[in-house]
Jmol script that loads the backbone (N, CA, C; Angstrom):
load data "model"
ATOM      1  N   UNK A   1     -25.927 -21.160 -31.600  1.00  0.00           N
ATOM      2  CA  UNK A   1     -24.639 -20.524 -31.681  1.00  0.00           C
ATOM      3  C   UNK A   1     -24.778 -18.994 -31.803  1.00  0.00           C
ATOM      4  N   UNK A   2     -25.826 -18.684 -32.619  1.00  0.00           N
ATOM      5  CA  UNK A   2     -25.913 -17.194 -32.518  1.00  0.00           C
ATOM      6  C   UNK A   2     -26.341 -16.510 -31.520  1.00  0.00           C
ATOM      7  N   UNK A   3     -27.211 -16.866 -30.579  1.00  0.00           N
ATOM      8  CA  UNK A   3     -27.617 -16.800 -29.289  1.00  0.00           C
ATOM      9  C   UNK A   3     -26.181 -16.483 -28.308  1.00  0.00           C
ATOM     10  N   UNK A   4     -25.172 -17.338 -28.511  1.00  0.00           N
ATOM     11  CA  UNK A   4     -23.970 -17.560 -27.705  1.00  0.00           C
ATOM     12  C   UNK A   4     -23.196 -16.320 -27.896  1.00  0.00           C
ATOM     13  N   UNK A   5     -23.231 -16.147 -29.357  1.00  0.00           N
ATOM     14  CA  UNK A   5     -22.733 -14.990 -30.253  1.00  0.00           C
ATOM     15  C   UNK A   5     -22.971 -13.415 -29.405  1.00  0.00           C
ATOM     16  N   UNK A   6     -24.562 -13.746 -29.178  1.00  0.00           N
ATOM     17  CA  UNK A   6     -25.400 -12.357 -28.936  1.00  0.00           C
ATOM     18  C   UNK A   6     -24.954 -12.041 -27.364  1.00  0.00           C
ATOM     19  N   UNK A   7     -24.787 -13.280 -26.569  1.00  0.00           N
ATOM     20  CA  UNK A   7     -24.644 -12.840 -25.289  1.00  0.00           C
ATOM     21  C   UNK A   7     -23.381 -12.754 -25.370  1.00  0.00           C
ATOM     22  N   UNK A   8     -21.982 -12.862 -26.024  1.00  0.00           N
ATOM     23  CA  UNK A   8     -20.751 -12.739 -26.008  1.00  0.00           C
ATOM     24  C   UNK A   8     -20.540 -11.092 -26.388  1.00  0.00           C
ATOM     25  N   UNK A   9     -21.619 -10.896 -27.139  1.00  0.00           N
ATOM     26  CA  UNK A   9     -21.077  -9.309 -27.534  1.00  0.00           C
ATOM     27  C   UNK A   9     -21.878  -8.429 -26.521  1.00  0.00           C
ATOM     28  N   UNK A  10     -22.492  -8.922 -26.002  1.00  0.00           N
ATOM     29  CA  UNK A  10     -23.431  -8.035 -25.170  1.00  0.00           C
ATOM     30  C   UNK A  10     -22.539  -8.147 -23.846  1.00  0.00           C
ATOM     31  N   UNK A  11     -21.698  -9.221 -23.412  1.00  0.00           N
ATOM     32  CA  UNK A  11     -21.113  -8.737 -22.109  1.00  0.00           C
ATOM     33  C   UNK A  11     -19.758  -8.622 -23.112  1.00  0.00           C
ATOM     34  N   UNK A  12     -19.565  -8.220 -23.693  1.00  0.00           N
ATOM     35  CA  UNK A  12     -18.135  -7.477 -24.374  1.00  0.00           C
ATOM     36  C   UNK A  12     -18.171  -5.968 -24.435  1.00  0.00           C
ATOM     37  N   UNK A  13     -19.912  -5.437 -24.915  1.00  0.00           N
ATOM     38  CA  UNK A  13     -20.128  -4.405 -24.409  1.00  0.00           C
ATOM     39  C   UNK A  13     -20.496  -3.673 -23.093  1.00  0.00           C
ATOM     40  N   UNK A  14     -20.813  -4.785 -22.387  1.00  0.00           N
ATOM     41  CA  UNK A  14     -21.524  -4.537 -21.052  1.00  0.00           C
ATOM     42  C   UNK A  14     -19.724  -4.111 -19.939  1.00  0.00           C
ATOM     43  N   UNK A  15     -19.026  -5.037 -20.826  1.00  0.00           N
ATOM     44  CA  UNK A  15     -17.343  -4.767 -20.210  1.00  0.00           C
ATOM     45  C   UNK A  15     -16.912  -3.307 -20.623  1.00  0.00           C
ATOM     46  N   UNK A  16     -17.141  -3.090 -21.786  1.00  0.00           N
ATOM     47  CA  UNK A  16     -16.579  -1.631 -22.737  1.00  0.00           C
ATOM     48  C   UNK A  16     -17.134  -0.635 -21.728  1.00  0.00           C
ATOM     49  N   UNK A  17     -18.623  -0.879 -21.559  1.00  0.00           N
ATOM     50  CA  UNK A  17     -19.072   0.469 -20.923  1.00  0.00           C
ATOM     51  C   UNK A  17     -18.673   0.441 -19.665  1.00  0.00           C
ATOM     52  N   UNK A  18     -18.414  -0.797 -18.927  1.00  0.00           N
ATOM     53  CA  UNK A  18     -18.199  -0.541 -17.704  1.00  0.00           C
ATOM     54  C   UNK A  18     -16.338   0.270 -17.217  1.00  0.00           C
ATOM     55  N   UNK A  19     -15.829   0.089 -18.617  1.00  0.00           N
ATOM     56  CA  UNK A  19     -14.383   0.096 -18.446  1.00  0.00           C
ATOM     57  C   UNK A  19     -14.342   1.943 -18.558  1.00  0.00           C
ATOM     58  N   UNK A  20     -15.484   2.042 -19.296  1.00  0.00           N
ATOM     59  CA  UNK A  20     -15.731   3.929 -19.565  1.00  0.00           C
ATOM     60  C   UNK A  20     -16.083   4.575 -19.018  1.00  0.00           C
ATOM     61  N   UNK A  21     -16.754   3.729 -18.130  1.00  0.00           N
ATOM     62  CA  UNK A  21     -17.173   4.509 -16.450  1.00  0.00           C
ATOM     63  C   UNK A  21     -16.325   4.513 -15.458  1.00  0.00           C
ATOM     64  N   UNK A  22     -15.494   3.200 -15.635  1.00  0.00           N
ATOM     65  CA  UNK A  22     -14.373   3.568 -14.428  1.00  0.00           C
ATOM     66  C   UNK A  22     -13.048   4.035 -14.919  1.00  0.00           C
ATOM     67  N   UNK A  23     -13.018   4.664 -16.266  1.00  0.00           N
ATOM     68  CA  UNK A  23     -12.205   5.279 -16.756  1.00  0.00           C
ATOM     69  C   UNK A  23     -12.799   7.022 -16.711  1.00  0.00           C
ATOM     70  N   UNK A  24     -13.585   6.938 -16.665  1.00  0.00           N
ATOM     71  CA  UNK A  24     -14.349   8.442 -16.354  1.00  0.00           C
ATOM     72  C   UNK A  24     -14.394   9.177 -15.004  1.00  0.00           C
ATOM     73  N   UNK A  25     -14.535   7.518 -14.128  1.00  0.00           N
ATOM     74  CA  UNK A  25     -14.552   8.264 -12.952  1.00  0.00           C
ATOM     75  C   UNK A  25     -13.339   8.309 -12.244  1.00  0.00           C
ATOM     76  N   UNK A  26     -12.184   7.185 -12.860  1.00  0.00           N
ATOM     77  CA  UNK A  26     -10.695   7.593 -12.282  1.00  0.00           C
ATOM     78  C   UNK A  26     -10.332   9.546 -13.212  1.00  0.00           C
ATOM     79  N   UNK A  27     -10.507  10.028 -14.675  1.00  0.00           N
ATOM     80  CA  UNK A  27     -10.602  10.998 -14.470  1.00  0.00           C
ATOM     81  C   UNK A  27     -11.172  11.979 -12.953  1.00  0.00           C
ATOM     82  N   UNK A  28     -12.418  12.304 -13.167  1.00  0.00           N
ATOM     83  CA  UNK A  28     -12.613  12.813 -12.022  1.00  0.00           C
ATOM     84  C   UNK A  28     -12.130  13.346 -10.894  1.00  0.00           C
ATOM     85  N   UNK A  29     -11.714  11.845 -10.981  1.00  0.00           N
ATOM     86  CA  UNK A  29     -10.905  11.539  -9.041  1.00  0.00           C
ATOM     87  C   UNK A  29      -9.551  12.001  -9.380  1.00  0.00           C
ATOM     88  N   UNK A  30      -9.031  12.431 -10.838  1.00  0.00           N
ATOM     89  CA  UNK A  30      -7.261  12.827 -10.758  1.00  0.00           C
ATOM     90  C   UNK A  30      -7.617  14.273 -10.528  1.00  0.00           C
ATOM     91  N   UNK A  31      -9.018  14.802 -11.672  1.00  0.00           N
ATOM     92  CA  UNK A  31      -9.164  16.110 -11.155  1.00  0.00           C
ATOM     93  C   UNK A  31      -9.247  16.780  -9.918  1.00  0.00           C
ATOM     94  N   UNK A  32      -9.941  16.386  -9.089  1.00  0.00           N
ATOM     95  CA  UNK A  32     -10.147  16.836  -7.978  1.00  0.00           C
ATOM     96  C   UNK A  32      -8.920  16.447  -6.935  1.00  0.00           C
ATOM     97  N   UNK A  33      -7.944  15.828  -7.187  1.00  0.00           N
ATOM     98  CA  UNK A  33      -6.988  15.422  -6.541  1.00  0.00           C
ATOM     99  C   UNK A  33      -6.401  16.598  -7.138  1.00  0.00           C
ATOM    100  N   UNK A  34      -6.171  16.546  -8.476  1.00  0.00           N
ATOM    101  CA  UNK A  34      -5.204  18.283  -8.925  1.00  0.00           C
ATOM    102  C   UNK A  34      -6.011  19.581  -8.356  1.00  0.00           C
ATOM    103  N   UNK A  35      -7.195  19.760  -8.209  1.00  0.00           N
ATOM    104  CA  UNK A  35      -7.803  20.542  -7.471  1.00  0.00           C
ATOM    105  C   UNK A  35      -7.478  20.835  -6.118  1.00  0.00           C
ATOM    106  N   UNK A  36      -7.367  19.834  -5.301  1.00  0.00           N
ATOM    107  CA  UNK A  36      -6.789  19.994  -3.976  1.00  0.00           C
ATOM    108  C   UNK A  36      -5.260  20.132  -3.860  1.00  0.00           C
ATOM    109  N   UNK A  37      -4.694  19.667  -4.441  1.00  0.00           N
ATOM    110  CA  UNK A  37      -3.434  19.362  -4.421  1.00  0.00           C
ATOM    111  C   UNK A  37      -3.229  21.364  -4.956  1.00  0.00           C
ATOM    112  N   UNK A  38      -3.821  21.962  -6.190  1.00  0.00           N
ATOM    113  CA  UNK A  38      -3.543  22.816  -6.214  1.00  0.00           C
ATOM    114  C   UNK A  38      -3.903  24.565  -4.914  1.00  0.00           C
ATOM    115  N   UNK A  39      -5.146  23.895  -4.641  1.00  0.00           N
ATOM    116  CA  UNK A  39      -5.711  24.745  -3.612  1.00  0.00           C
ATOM    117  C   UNK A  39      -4.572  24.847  -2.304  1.00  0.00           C
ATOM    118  N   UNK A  40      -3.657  23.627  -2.087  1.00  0.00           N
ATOM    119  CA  UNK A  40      -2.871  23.658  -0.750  1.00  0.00           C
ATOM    120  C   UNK A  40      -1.600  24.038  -1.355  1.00  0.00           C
ATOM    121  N   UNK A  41      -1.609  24.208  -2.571  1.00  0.00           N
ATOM    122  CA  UNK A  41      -0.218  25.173  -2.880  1.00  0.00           C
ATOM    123  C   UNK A  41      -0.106  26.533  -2.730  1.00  0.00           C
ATOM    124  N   UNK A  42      -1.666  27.069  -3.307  1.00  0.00           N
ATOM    125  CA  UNK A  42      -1.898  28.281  -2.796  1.00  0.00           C
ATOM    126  C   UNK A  42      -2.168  28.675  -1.575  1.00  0.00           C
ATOM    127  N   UNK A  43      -2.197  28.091  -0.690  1.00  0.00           N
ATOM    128  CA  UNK A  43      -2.571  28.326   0.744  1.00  0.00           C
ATOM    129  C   UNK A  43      -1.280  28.252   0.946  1.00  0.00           C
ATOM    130  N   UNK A  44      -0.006  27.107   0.770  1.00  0.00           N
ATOM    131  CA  UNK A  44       1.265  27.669   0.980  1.00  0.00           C
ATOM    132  C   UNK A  44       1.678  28.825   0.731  1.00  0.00           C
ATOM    133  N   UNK A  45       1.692  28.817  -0.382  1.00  0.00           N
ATOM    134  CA  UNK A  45       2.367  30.658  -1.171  1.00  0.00           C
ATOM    135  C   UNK A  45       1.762  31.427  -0.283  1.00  0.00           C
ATOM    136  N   UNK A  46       0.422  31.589   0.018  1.00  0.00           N
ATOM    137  CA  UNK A  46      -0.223  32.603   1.045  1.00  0.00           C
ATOM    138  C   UNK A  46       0.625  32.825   1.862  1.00  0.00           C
ATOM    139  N   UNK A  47       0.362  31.399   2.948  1.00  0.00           N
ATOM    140  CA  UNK A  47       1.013  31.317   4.177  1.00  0.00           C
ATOM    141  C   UNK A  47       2.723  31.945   3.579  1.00  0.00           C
ATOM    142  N   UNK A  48       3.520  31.702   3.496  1.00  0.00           N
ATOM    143  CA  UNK A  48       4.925  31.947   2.930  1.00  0.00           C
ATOM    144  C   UNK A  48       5.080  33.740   2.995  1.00  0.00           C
ATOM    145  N   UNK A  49       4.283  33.954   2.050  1.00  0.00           N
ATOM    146  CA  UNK A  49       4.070  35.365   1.788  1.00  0.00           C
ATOM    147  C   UNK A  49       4.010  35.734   2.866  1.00  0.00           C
ATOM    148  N   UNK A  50       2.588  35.742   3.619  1.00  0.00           N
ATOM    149  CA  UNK A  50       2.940  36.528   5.431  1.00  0.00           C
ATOM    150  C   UNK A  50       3.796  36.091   6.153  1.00  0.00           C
ATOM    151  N   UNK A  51       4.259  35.011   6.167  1.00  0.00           N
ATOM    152  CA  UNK A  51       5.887  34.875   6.572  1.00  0.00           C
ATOM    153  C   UNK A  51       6.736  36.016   6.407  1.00  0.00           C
ATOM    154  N   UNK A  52       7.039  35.408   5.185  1.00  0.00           N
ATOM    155  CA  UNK A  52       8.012  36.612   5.230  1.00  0.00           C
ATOM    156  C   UNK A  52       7.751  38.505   5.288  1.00  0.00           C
ATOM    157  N   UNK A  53       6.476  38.765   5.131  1.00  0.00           N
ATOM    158  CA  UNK A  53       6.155  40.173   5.730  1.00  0.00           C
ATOM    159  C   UNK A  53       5.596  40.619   6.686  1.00  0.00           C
ATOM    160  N   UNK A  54       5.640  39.377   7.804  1.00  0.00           N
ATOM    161  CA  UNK A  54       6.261  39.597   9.177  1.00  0.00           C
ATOM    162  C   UNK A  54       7.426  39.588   9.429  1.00  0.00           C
ATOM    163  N   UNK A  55       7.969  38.772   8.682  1.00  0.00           N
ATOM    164  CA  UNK A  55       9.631  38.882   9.178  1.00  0.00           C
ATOM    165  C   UNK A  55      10.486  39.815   8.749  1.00  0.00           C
ATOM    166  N   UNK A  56       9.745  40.498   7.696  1.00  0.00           N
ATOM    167  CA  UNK A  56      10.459  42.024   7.672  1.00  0.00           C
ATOM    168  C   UNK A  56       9.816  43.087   8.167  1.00  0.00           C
ATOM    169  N   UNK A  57       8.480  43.105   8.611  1.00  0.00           N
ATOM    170  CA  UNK A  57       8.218  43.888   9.584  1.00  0.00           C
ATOM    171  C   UNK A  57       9.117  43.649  10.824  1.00  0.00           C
ATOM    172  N   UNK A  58       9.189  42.570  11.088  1.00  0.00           N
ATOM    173  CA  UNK A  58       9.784  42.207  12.630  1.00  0.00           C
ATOM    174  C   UNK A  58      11.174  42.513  12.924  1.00  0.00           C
ATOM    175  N   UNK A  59      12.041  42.907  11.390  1.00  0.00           N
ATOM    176  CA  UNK A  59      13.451  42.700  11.058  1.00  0.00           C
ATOM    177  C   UNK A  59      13.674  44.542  11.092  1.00  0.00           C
ATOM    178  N   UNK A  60      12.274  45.220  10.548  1.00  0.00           N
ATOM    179  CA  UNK A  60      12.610  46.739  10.733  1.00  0.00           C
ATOM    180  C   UNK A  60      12.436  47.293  12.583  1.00  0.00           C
ATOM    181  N   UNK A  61      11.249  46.628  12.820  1.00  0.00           N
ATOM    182  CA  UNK A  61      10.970  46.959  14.150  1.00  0.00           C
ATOM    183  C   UNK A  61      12.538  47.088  14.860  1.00  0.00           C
ATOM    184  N   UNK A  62      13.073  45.702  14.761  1.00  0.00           N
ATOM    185  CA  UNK A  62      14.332  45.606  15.768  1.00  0.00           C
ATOM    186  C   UNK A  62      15.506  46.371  15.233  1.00  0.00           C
ATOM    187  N   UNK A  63      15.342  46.652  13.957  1.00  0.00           N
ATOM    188  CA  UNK A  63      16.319  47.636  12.957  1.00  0.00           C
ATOM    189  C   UNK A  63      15.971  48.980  13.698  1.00  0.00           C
ATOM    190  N   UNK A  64      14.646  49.328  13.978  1.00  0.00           N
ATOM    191  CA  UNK A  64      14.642  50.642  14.825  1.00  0.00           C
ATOM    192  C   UNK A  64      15.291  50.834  16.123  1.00  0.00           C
ATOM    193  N   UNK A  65      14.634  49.854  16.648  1.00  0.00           N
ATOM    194  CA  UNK A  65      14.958  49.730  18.255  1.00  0.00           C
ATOM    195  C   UNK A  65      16.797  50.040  18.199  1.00  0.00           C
ATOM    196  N   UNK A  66      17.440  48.948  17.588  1.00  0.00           N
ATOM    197  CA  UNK A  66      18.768  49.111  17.528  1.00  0.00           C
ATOM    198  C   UNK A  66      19.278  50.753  17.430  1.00  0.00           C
ATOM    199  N   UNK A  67      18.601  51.060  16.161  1.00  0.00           N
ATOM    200  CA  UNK A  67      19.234  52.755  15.844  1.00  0.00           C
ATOM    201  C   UNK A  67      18.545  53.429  17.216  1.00  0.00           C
ATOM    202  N   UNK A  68      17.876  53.378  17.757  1.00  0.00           N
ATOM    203  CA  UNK A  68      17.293  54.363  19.349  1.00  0.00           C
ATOM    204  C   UNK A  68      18.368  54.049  20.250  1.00  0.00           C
ATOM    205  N   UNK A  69      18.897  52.633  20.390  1.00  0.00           N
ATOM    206  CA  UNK A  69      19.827  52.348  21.405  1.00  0.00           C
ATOM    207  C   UNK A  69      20.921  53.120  20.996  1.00  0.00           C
ATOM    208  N   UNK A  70      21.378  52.702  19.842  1.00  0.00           N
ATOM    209  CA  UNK A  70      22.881  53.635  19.252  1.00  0.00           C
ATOM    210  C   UNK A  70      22.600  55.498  19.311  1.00  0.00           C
ATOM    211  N   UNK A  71      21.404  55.613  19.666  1.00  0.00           N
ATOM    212  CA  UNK A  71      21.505  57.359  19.855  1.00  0.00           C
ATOM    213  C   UNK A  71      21.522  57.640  20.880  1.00  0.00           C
ATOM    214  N   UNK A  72      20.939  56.183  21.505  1.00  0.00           N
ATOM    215  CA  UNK A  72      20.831  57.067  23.066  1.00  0.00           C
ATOM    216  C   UNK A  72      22.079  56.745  23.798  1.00  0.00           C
ATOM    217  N   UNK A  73      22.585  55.851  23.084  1.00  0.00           N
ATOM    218  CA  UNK A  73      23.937  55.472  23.745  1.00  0.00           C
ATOM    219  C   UNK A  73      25.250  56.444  23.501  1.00  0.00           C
ATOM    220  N   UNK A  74      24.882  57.256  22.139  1.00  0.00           N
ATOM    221  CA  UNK A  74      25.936  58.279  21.651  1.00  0.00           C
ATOM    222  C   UNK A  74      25.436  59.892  23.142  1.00  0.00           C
ATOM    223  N   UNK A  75      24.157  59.913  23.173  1.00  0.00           N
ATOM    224  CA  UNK A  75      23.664  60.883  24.301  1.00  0.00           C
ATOM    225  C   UNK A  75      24.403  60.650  25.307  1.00  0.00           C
ATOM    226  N   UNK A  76      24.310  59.485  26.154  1.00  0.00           N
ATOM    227  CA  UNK A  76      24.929  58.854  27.266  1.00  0.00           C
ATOM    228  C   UNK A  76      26.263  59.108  26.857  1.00  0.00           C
ATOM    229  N   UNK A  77      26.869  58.703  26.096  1.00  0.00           N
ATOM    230  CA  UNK A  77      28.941  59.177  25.633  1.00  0.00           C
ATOM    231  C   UNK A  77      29.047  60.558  25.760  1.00  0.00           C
ATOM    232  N   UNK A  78      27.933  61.749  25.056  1.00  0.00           N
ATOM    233  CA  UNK A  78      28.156  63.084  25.280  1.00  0.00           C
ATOM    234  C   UNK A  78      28.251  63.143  26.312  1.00  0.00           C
ATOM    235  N   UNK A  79      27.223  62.849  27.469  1.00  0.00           N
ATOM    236  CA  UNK A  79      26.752  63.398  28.473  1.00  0.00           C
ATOM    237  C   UNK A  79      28.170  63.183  29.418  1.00  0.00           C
ATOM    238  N   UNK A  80      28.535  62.081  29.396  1.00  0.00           N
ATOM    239  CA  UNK A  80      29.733  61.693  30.650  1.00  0.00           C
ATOM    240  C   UNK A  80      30.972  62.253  29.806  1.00  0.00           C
ATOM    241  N   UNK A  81      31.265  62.919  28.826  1.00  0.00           N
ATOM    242  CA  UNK A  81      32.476  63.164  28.231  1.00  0.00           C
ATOM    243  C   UNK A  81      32.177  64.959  28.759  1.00  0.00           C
ATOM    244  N   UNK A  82      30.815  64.982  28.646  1.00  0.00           N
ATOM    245  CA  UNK A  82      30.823  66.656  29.139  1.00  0.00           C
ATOM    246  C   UNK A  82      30.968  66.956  30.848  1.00  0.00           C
ATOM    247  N   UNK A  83      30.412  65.434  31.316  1.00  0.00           N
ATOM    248  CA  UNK A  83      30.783  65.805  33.172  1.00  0.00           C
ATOM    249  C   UNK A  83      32.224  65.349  33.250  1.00  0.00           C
ATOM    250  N   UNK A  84      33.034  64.679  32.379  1.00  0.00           N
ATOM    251  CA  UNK A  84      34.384  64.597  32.847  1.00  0.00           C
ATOM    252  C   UNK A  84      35.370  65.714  32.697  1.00  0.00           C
ATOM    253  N   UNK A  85      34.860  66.614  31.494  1.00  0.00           N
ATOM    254  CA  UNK A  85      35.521  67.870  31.239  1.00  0.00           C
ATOM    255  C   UNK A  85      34.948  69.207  32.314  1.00  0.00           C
ATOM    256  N   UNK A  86      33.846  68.709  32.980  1.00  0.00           N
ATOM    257  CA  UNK A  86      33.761  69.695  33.743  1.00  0.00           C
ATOM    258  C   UNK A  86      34.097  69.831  35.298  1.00  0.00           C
ATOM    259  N   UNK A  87      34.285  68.804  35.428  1.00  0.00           N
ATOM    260  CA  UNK A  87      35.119  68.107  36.744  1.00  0.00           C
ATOM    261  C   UNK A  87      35.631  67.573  37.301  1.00  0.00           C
ATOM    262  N   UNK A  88      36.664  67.383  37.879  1.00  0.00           N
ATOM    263  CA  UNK A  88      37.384  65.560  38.265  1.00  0.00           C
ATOM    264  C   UNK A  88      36.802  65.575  39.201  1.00  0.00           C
ATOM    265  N   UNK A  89      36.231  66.053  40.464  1.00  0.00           N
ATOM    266  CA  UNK A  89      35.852  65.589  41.436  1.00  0.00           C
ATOM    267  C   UNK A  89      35.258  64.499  41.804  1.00  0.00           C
ATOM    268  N   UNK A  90      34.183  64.097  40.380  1.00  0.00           N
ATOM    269  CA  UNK A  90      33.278  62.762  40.083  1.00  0.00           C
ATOM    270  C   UNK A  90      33.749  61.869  39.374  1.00  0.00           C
ATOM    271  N   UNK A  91      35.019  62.326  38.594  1.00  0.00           N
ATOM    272  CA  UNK A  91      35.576  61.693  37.704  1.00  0.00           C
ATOM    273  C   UNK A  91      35.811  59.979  37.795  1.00  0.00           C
ATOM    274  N   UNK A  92      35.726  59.556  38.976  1.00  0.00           N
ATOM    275  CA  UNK A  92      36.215  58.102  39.569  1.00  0.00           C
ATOM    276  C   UNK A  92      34.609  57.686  39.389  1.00  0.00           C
ATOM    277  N   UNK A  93      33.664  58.369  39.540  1.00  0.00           N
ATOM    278  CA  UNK A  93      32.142  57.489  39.149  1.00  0.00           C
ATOM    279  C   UNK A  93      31.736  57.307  38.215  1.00  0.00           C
ATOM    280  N   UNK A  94      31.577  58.470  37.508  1.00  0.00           N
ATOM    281  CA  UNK A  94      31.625  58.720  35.932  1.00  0.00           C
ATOM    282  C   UNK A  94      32.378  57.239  34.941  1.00  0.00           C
ATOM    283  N   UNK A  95      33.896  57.397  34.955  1.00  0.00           N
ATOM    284  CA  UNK A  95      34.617  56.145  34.791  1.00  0.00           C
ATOM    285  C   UNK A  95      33.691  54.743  35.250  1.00  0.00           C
ATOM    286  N   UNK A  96      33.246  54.810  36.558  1.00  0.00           N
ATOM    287  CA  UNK A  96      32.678  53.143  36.665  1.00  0.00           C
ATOM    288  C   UNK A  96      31.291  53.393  35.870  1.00  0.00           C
ATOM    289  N   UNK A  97      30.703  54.539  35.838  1.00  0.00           N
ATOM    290  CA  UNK A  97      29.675  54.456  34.843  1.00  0.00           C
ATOM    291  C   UNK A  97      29.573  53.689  33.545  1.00  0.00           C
ATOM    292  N   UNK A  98      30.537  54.371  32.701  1.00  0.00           N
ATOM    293  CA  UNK A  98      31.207  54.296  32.205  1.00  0.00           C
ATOM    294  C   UNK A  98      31.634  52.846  31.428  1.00  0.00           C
ATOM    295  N   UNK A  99      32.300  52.198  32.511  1.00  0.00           N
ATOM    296  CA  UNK A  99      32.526  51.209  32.505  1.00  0.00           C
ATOM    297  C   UNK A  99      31.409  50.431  32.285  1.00  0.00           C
ATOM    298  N   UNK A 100      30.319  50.604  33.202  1.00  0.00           N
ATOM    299  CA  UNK A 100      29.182  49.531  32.954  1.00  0.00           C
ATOM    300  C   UNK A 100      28.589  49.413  31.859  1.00  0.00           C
ATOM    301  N   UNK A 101      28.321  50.795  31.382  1.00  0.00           N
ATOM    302  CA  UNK A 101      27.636  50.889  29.689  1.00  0.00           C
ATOM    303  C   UNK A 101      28.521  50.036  29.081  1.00  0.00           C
ATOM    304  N   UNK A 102      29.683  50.068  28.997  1.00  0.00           N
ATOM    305  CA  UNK A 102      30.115  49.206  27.908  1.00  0.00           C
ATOM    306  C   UNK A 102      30.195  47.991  28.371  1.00  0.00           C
ATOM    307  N   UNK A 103      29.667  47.486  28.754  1.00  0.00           N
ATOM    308  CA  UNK A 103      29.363  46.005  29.588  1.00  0.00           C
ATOM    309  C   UNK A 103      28.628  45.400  28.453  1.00  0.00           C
TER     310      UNK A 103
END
end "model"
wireframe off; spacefill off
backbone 0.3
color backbone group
């Protein structure tokens, strides 16, 4: 009976340790899962970040372009407001000019 005894506690421990190893190594495996899991958050935020400072680079670029059109378009208004005051002779082209810009 004590014999029975000895091998009952010996696979009771042989269970304990085995339950501490696969309790050790499911640790592990959560760490490195929070490890990755955290590494691809930061690679989001990265990514995100140059997102959006391209898209405000990209948002000034066309913010420029716009203000060049609106000057050159105020140039173009001088220019035909100064050939209409200086002549009617053209005055009928000027007008379809005119016309098209604001198309």
């Amino acid at each position: 009976m004590s014999h029975d005894m000895d091998y009952t506690s010996q696979a009771i421990n042989d269970l304990n340790k085995k339950k501490k190893q696969l309790e050790d190594q499911a640790k592990i495996e959560i760490s490195m899962e929070k490890l990755k899991l955290a590494q691809e958050q930061r690679c989001i935020l990265q990514s995100q970040a140059h997102i959006i400072q391209n898209m405000r680079k990209a948002m000034k670029e066309v913010q420029g372009d716009r203000d060049l059109l609106k000057k050159e378009k105020k140039k173009l208004e001088y220019l035909i407001a100064g050939l209409l005051k200086a002549g009617h002779g053209s005055k009928d082209k000027l007008e379809r000019i005119k016309a098209i810009m604001d198309e």
